[in-house]
N, C-alpha and C positions, 0 to 999 in steps of 0.2 A: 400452027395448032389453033383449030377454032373454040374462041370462048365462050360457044354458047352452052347450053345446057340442056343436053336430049331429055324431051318428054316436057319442057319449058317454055310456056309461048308468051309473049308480050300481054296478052289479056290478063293472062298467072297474073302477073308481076302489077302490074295496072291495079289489081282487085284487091290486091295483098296489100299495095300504097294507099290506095286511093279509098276503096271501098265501091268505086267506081268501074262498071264493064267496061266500059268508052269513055273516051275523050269527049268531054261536053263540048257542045257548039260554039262555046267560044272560048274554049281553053279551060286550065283552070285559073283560079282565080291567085295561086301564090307559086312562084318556083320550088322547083325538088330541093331540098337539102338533102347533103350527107354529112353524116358526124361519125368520126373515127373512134371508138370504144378502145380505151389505153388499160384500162382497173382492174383488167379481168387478171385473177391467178392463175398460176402453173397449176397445168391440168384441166384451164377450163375448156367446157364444152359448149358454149354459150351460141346461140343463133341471132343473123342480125332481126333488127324489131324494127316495127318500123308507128310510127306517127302519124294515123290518114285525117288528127286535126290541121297538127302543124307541117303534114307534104312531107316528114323528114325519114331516113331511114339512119338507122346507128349499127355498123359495120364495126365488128370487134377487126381486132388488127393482129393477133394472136397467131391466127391460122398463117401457117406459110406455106402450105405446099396446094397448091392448083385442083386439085379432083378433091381434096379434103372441104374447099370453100365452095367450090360448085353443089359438095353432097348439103352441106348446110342451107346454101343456100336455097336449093329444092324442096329441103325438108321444110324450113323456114314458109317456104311459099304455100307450098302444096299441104301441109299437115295445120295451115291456118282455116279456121273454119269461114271467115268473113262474114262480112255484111249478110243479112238477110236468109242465115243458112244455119244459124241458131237451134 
């Protein structure tokens, strides 16, 4: 089963972290974090967030079923306005 997520492209995801279209020419300047989100209550519906000071995203751990975190995850990405779009 492929994990990617139709309709998803690496730029999405890039712009959603970073606030960044591209990979700058010489990288960036701090590695990705992830941080595991444990606090959330029964019933939540929380999407991960992400940090384009600190490079970090925070991924609740809640969700357990596979098409449930893909759909967040899209929403997450795609229903974020970003940078410059205000």
């Amino acid at each position: 089963m492929p994990l990617g997520i139709e309709g998803l492209q690496i730029p999405d995801v890039l712009k959603w972290m970073t606030g960044s279209d591209e990979i700058p020419p010489l990288g960036f300047q701090k590695s990705f974090q992830m941080h595991f989100v444990h606090s959330c209550k029964d019933g939540c519906q929380c999407r991960p967030t992400v940090s384009t000071c600190d490079m970090s995203i925070n991924m609740p751990v809640h969700v357990k079923d596979l098409e449930l975190m893909k759909e967040i995850i899209f929403s997450a990405v795609k229903d974020s306005h970003g940078f410059g779009n205000l």
